[in-house]
Residue frames relative to the residue before (quaternion, step in Angstrom):
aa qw qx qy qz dx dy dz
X 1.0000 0.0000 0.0000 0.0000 0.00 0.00 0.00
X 0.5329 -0.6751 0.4901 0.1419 3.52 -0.90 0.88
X 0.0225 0.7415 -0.6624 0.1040 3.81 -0.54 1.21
X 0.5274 -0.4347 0.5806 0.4425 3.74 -1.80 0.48
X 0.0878 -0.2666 0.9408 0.1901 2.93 -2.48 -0.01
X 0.1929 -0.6009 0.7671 0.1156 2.73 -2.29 0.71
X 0.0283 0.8257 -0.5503 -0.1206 3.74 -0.02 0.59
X 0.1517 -0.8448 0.5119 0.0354 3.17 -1.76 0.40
X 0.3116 -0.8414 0.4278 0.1096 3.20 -0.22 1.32
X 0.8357 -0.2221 0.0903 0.4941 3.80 -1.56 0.92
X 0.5913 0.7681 -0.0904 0.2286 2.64 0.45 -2.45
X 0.8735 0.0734 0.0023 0.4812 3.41 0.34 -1.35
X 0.5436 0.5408 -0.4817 0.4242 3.31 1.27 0.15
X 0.7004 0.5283 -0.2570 0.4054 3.67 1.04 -0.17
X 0.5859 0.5673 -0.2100 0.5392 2.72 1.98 -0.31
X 0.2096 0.9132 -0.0268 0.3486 3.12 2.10 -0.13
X 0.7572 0.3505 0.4358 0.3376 1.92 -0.34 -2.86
X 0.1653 0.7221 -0.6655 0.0913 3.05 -1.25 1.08
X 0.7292 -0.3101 0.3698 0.4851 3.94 -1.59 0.09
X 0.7467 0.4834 -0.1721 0.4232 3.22 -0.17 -1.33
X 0.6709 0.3835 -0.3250 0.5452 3.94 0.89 -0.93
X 0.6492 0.5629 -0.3613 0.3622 3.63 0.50 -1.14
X 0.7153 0.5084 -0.2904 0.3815 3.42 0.85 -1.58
X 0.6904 0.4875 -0.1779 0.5041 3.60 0.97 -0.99
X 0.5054 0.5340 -0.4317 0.5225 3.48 1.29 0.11
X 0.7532 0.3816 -0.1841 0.5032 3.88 0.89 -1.03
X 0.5726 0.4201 -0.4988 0.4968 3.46 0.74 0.12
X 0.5326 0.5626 -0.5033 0.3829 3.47 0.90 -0.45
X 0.5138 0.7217 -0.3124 0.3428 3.35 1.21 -1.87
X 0.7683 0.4900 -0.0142 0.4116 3.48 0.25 -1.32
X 0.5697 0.5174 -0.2985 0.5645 3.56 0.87 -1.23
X 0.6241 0.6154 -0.2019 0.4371 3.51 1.02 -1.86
X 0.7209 0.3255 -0.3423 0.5072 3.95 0.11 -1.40
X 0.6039 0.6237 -0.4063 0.2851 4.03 0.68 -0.78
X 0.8257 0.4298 -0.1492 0.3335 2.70 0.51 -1.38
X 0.3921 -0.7323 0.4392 0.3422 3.16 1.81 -0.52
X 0.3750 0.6104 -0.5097 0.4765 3.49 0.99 0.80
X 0.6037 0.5205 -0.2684 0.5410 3.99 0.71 -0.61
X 0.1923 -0.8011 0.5648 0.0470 3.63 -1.17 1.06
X 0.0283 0.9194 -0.3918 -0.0211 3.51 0.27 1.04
X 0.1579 -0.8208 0.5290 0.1467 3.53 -0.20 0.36
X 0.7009 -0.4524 0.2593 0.4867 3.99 -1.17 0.98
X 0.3970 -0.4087 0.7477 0.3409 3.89 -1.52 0.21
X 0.1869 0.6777 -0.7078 -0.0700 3.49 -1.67 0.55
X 0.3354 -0.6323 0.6978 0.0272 3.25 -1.31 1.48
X 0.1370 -0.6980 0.7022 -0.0318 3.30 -1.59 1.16
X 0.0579 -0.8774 0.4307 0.2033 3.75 -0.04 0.94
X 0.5087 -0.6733 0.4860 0.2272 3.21 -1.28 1.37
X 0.5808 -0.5198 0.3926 0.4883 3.42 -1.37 -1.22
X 0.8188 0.0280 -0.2504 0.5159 3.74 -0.92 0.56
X 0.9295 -0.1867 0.1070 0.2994 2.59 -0.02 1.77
X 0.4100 0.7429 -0.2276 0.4776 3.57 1.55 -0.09
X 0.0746 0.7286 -0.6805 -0.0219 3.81 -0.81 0.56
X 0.2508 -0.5804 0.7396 0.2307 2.95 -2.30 -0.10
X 0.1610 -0.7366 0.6555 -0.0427 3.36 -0.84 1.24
X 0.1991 -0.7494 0.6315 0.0026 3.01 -1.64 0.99
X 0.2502 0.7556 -0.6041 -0.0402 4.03 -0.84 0.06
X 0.1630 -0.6360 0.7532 -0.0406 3.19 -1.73 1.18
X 0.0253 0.6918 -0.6831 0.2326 2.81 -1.35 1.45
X 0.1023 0.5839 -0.8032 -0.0589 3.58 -2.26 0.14
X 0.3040 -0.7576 0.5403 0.2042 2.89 -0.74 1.16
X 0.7709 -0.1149 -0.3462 0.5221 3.82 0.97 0.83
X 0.4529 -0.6034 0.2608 0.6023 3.86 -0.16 0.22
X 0.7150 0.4735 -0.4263 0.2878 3.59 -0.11 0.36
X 0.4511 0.6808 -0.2994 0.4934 3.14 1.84 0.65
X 0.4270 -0.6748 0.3739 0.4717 3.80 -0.44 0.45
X 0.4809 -0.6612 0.5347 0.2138 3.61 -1.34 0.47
X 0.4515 -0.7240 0.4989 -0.1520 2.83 -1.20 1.85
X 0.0652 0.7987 -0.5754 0.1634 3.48 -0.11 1.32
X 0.0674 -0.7955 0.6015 0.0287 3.78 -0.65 1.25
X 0.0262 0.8308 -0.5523 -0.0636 3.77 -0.30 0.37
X 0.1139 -0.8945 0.4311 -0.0317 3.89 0.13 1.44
X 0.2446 -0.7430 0.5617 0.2695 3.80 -0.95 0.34
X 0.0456 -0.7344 0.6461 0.2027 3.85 -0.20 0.18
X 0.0206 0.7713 -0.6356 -0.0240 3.52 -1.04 0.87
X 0.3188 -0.8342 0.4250 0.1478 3.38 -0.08 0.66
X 0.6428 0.4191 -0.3882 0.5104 3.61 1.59 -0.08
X 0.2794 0.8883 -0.3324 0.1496 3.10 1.17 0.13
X 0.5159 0.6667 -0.2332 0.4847 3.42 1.67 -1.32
X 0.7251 0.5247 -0.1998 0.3988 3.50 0.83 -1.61
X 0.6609 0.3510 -0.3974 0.5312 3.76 1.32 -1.13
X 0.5660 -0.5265 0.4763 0.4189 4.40 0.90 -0.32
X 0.1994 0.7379 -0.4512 0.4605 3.66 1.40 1.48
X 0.2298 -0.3838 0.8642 0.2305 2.96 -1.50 -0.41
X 0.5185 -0.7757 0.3385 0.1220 2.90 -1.74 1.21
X 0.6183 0.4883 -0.0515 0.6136 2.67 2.55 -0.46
X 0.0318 0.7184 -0.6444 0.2602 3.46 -0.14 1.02
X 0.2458 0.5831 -0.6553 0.4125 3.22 -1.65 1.49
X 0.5109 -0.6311 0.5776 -0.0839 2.73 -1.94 0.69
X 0.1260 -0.7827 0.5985 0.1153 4.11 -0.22 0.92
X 0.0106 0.7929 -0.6090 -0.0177 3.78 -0.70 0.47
X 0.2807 -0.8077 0.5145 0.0644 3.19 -0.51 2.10
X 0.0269 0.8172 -0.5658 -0.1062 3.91 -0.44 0.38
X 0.4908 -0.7257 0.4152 0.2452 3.61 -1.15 1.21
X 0.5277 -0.6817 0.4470 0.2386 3.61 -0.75 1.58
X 0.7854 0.2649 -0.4286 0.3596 3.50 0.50 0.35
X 0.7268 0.4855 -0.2180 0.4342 3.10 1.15 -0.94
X 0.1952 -0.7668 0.5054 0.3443 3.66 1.66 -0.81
X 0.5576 0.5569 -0.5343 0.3056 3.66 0.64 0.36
X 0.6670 -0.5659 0.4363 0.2108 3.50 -1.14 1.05
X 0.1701 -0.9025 0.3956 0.0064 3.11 0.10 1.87
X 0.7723 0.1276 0.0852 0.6164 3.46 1.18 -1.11
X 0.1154 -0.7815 0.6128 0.0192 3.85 -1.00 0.45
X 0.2322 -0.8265 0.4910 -0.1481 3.87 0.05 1.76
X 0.2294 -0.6804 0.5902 0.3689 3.71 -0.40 0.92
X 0.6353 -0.5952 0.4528 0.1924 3.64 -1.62 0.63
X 0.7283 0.3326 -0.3856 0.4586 3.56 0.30 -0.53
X 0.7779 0.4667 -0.2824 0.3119 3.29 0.97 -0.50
X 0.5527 0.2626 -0.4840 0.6256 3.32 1.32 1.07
X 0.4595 0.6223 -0.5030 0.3855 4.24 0.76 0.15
X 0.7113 0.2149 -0.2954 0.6005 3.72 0.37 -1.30
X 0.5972 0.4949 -0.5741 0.2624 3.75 -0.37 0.39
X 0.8159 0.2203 -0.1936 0.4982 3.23 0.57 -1.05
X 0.6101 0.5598 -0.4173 0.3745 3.68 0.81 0.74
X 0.4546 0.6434 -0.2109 0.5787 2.59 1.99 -0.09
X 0.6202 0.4170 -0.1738 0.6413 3.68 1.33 -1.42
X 0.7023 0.4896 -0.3623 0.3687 3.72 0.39 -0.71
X 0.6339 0.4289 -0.3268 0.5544 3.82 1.25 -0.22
X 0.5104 0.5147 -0.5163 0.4561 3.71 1.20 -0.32
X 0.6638 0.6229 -0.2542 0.3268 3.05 0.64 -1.26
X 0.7243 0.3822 -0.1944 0.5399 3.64 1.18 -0.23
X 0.3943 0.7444 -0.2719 0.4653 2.82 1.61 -0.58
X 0.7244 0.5747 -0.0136 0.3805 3.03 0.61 -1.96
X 0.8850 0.0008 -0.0237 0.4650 3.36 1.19 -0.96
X 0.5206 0.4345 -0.4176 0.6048 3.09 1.57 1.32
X 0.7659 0.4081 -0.3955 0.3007 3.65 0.48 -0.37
X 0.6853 -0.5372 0.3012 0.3887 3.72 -0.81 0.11
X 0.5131 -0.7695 0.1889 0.3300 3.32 -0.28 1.06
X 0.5021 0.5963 -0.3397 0.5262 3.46 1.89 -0.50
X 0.3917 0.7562 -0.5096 0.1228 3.70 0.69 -0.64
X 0.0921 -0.8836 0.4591 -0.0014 3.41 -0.55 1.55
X 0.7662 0.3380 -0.1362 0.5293 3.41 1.41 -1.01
X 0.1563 0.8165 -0.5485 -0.0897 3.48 -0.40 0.45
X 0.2826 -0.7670 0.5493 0.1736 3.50 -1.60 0.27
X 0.1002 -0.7241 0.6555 0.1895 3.52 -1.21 0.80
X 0.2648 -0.6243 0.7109 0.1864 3.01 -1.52 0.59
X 0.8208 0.0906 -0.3453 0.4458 3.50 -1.70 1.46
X 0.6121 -0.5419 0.5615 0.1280 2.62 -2.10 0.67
X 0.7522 0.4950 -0.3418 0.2691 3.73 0.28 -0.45
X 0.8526 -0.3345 0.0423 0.3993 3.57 -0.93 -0.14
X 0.3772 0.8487 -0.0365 0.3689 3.01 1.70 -0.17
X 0.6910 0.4182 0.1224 0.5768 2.43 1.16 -2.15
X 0.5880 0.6257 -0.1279 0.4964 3.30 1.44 -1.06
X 0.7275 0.3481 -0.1356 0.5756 3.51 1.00 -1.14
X 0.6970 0.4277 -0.3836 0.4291 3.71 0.92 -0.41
X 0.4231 0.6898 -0.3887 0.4406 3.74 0.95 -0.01
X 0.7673 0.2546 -0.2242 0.5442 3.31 0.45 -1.53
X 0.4995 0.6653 -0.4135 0.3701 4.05 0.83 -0.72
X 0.8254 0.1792 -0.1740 0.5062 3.47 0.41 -1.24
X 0.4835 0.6158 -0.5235 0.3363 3.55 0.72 -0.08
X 0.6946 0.6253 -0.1963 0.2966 3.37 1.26 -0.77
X 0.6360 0.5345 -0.1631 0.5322 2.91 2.04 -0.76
X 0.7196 0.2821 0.0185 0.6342 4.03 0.90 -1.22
X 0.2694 -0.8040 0.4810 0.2229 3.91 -1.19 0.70
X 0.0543 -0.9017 0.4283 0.0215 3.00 0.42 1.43
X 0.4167 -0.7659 0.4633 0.1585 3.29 -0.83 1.17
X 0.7667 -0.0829 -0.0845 0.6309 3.75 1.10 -0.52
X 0.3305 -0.6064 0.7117 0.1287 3.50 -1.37 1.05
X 0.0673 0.6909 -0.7127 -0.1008 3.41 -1.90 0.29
X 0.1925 -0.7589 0.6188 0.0647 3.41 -0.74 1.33
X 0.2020 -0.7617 0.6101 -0.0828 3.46 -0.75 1.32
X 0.0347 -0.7534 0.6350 -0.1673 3.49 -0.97 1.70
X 0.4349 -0.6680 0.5525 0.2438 3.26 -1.46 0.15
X 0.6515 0.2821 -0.2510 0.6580 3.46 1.30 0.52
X 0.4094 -0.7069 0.4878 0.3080 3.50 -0.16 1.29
X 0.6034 0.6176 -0.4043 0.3017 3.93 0.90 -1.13
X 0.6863 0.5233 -0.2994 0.4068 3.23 0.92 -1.49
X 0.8945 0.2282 -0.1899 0.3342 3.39 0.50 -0.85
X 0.3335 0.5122 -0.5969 0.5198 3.29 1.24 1.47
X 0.6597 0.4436 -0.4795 0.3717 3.46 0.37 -0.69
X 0.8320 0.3043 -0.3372 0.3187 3.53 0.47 -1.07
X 0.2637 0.6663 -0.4801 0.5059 3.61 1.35 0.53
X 0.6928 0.5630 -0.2284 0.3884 3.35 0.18 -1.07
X 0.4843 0.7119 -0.2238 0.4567 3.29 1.12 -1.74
X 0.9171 0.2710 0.0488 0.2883 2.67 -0.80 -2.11
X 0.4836 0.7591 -0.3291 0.2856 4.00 1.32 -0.60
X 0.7829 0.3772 -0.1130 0.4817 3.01 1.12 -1.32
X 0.6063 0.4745 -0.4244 0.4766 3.63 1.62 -0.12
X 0.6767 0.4964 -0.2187 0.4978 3.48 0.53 -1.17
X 0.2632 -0.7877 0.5418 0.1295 4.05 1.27 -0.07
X 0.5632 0.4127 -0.4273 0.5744 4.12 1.26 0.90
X 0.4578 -0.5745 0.5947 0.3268 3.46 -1.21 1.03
X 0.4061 -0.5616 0.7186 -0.0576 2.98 -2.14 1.43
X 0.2904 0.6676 -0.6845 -0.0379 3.44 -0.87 0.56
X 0.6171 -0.5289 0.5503 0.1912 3.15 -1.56 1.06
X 0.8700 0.3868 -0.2964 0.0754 3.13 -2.28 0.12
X 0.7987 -0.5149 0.1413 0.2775 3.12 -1.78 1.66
X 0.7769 0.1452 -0.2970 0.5358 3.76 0.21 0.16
X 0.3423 -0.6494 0.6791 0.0005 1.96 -1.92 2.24
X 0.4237 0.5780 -0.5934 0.3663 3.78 0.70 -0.02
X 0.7112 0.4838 -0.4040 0.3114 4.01 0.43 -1.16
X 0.8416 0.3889 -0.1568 0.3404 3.24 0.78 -0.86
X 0.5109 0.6954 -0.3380 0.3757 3.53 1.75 -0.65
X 0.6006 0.5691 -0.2995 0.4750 3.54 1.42 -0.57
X 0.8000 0.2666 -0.2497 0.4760 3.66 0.88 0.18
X 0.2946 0.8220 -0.3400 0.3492 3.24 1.78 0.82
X 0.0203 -0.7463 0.6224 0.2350 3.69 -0.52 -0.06
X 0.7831 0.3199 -0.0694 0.5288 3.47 1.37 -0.41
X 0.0505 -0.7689 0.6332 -0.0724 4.02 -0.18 1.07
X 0.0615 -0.7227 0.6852 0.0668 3.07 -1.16 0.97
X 0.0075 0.7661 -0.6170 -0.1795 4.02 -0.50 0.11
X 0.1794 -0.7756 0.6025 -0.0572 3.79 -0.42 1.57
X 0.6158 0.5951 -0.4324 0.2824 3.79 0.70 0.47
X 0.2291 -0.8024 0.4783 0.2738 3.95 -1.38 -1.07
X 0.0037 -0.8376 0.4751 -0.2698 1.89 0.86 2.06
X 0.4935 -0.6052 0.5965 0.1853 3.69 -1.09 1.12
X 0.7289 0.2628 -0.2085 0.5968 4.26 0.32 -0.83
X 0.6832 -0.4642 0.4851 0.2873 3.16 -1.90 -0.10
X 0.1960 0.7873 -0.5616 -0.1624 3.36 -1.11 0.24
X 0.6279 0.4174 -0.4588 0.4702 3.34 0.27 1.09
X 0.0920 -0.7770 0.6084 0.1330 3.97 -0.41 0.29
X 0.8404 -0.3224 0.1865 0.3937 3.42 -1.45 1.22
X 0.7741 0.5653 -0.0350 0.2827 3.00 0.50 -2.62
X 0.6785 0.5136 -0.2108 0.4810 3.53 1.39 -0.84
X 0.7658 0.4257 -0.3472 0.3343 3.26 1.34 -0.25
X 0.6469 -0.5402 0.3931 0.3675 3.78 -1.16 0.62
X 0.5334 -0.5858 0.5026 0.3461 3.48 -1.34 0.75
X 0.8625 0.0653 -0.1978 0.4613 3.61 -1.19 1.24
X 0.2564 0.6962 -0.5468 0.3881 3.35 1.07 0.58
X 0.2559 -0.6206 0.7144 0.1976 3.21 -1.46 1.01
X 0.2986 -0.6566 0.6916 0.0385 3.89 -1.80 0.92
X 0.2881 0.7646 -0.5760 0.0241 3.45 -0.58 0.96
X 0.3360 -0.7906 0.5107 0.0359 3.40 -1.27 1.31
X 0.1100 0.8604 -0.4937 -0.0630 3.43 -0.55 0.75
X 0.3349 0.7173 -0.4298 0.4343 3.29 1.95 0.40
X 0.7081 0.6216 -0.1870 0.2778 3.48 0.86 -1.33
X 0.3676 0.8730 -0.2087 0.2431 3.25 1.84 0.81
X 0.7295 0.4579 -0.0427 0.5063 2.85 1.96 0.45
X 0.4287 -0.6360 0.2852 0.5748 4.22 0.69 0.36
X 0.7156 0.4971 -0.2623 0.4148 3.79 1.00 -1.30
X 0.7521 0.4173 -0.2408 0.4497 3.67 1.17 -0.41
X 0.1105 -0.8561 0.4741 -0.1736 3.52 -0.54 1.36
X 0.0349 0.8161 -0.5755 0.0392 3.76 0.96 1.17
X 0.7512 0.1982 -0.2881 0.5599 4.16 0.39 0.52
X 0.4416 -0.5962 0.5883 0.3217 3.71 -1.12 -0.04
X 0.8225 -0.2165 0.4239 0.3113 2.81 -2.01 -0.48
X 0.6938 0.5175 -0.2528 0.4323 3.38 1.16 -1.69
X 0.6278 0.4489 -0.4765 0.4212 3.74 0.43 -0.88
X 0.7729 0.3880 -0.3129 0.3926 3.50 0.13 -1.51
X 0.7572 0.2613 -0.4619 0.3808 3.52 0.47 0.41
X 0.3283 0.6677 -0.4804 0.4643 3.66 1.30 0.67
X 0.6200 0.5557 -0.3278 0.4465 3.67 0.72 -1.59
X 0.3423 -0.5882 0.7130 0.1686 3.64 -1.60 0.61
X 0.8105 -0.1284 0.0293 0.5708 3.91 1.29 0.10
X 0.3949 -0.6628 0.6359 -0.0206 2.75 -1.38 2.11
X 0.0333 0.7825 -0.6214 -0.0237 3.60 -0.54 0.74
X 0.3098 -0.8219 0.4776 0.0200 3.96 -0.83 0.81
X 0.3651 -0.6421 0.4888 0.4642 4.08 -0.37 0.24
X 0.7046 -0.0102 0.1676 0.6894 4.00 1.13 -0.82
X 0.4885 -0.6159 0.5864 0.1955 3.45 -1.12 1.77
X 0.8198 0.2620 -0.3824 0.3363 3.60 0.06 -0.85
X 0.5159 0.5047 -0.4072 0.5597 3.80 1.05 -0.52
X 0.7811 0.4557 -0.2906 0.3127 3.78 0.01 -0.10
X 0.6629 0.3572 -0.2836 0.5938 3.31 1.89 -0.64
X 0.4460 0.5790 -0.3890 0.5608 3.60 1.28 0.12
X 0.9196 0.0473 -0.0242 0.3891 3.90 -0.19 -0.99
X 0.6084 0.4546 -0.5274 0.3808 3.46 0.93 -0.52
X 0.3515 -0.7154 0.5751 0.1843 3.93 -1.10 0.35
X 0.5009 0.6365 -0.3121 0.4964 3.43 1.29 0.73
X 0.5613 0.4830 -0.2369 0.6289 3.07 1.72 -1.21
X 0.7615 0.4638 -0.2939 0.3444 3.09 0.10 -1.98
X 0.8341 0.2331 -0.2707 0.4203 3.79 0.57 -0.32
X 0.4117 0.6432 -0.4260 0.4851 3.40 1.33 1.04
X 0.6750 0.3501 -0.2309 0.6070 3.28 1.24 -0.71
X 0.5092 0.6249 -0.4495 0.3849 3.64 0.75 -0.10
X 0.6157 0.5468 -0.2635 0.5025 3.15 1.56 -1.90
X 0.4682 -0.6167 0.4988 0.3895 3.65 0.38 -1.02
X 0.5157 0.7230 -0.3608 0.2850 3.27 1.27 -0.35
X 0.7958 0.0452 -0.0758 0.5991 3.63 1.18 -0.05
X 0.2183 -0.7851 0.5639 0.1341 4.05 -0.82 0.53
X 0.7917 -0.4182 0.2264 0.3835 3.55 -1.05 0.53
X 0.6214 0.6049 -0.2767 0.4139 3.03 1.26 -1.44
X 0.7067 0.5617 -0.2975 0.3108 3.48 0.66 -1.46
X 0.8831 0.1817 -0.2227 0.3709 3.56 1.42 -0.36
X 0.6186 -0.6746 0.4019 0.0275 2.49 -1.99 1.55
X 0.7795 -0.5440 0.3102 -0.0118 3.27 -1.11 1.30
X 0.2329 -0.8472 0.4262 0.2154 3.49 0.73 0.30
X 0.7405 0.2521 -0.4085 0.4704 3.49 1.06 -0.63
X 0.5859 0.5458 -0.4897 0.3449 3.60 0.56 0.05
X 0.5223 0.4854 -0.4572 0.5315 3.62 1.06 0.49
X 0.5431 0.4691 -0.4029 0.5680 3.98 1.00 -1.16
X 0.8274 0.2693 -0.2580 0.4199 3.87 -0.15 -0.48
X 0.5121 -0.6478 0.4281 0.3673 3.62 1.01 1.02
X 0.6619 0.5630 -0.4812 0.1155 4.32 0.58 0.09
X 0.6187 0.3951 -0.3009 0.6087 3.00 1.73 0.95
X 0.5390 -0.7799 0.2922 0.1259 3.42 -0.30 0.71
X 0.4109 -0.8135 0.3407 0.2309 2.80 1.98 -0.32
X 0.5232 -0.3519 0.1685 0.7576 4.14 -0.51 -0.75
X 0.4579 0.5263 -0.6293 0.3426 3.84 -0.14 -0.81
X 0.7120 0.2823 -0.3621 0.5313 4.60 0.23 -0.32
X 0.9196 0.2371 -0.0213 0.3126 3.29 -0.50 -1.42
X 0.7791 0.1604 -0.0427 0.6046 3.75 1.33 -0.33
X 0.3790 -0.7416 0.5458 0.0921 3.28 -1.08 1.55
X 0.6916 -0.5486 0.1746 0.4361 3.11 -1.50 0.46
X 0.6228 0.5440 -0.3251 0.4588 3.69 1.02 -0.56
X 0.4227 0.7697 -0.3111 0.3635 3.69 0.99 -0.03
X 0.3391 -0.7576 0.5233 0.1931 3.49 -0.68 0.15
X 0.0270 -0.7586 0.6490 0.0511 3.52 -0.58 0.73
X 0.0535 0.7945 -0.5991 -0.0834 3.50 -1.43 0.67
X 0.4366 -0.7956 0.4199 -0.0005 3.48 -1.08 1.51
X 0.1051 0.9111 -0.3959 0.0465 3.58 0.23 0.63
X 0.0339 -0.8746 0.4835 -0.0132 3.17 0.17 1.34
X 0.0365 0.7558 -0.6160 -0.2191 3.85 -0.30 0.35
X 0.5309 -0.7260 0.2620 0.3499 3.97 1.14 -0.06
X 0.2115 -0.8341 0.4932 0.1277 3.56 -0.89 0.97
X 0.7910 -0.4659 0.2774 0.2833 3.38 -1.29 -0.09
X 0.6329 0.5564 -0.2896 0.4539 3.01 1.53 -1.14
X 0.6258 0.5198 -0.2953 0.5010 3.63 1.54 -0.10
X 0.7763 0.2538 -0.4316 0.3828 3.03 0.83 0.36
X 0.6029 0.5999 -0.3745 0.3694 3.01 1.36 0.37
X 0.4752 0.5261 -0.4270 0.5612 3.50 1.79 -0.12
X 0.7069 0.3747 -0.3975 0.4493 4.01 0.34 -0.44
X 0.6408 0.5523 -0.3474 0.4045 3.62 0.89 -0.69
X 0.5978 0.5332 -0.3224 0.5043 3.62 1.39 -0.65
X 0.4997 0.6819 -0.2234 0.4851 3.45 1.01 -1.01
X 0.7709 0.1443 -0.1639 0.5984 3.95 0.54 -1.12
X 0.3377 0.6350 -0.5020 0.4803 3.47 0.80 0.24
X 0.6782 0.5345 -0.1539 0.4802 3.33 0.11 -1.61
X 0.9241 0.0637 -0.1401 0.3499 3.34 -0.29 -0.97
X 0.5095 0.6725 -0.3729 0.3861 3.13 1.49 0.78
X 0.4703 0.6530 -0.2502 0.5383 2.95 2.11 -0.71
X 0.6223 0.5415 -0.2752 0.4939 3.66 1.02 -1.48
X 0.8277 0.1870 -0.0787 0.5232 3.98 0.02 -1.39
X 0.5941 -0.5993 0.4719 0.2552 3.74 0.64 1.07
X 0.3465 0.6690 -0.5519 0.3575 3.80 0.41 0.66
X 0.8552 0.2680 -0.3486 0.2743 2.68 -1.59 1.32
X 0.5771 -0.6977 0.3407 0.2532 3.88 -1.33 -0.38
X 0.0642 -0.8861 0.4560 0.0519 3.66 0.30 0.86
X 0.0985 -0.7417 0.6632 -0.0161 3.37 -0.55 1.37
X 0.3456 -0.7500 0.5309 0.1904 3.51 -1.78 0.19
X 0.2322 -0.7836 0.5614 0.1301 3.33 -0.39 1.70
């Protein structure tokens, strides 16, 4: 029997979309994996050539919600053909009928709520004075975490840190006059990470770039490069500096993030030791207020789950249904 897809293209999911909707989509996310009301199934990564994967996530963010299937290409030369490196496709399917209700371009609901999913830690790991923060890269990422955490802490000065001074004047430039917080640019994060309360590392990179020593007392560290075993945007040393390692999902993190996976190799930390992001969103962990003081170091690693895209993906669902957005074809 024949049923609509309603599909939707970049374009109108951003048209959509806003700060405020995204963020409140991922706290749901969270609230959801805590409480154990969310139904997540493993992340699985299929590796391509150079460096390339195929990523899957499945998710309901409760079982009586529709079921969320995201199925992504990471291509890492991408940047060079004038890509994003991530590209994919969200496929929304109707909890009773299981027929495939809607079809959502991917990056445009990925950098939003990975972007919201580090506010979201942000929010309830960093120190509440937190004035200075740093991003690290230049790409969309980097772009989407600026406005995310600006939204969350009043920072007074931002530094955006690139490996091409060009790139990261231009997007300095960009972003100054939205976010209304001076931006300075340029390639060393050692100068500036030392006066950080807040580090963001937005790249995919394979090596470290930040070492223990460079980072400020009670600074929060969050990684969202580290989304893979072969990629590793902190060592061994930070995560065994931190007084708490907090994670979007212990088992999806000791499986793919390559920060964990070679932190626990080092010995410097054991499954047990990390904590859960939603059990901090749902107050059954305490978060630094338990295990880390203000002068402490907290680090956030988020390589991203399903139940996040399936709380933003519900979200444009919704208000696409409401303001007639988008294309419905019959399958």
């Amino acid at each position: 029997m024949s049923h609509d897809l309603l599909i939707l293209t970049a374009a109108e999911i951003e048209g959509l979309l806003d700060l405020e909707s995204v963020h409140a989509s991922q706290v749901r996310a969270f609230e959801g994996v805590g409480s154990g009301r969310a139904e997540l199934a493993p992340k699985v990564s299929v590796p391509g050539r150079e460096g390339a994967s195929l990523l899957t996530y499945t998710a309901r963010s409760t079982t009586e919600a529709p079921g969320v299937v995201k199925v992504v290409g990471f291509q890492p030369q991408n940047p060079a053909r004038g890509l994003d490196p991530v590209q994919g496709v969200v496929l929304v399917m109707d909890p009773d009928t299981g027929q495939p209700v809607a079809l959502l371009d991917g990056p445009a609901l990925t950098t939003p709520r990975t972007a919201a999913g580090s506010a979201v830690a942000t929010d309830l790991l960093a120190r509440p004075d937190a004035r200075t923060l740093t991003v690290v890269g230049t790409g969309v990422q980097a772009r989407a975490h600026v406005r995310a955490l600006a939204r969350v802490r009043a920072f007074e000065q931002v530094h955006l840190v690139g490996r091409r001074a060009e790139a990261a004047e231009a997007l300095a430039k960009e972003l100054a006059a939205e976010v209304g917080v001076p931006i300075t640019p340029g390639t060393d994060l050692g100068a500036v990470a030392g006066e950080s309360e807040v580090v963001a590392l937005c790249t995919t990179s394979h090596d470290p770039l930040l070492e223990a020593g460079e980072v400020a007392p009670g600074a929060l560290v969050i990684s969202v490069g580290s989304f893979a075993p072969d990629r590793s945007e902190v060592g061994p040393d930070l995560l065994e500096r931190a007084a708490l390692v907090v994670v979007d999902d212990v088992a999806t993190a000791s499986a793919q993030a390559g920060c964990i996976i070679d932190a626990v190799a080092a010995g410097v930390v054991t499954e047990a030791d990390l904590v859960p992001l939603g059990s901090v969103a749902t107050g059954d962990h305490p978060g630094r207020a338990g295990r880390a003081g203000r002068d402490d170091v907290v680090f956030y690693n988020s390589v991203g789950i399903a139940v996040q895209d399936a709380t933003i993906a519900e979200e444009v669902l919704r208000r696409a249904r409401e303001q007639q957005v988008g294309t419905t074809v019959t399958l």
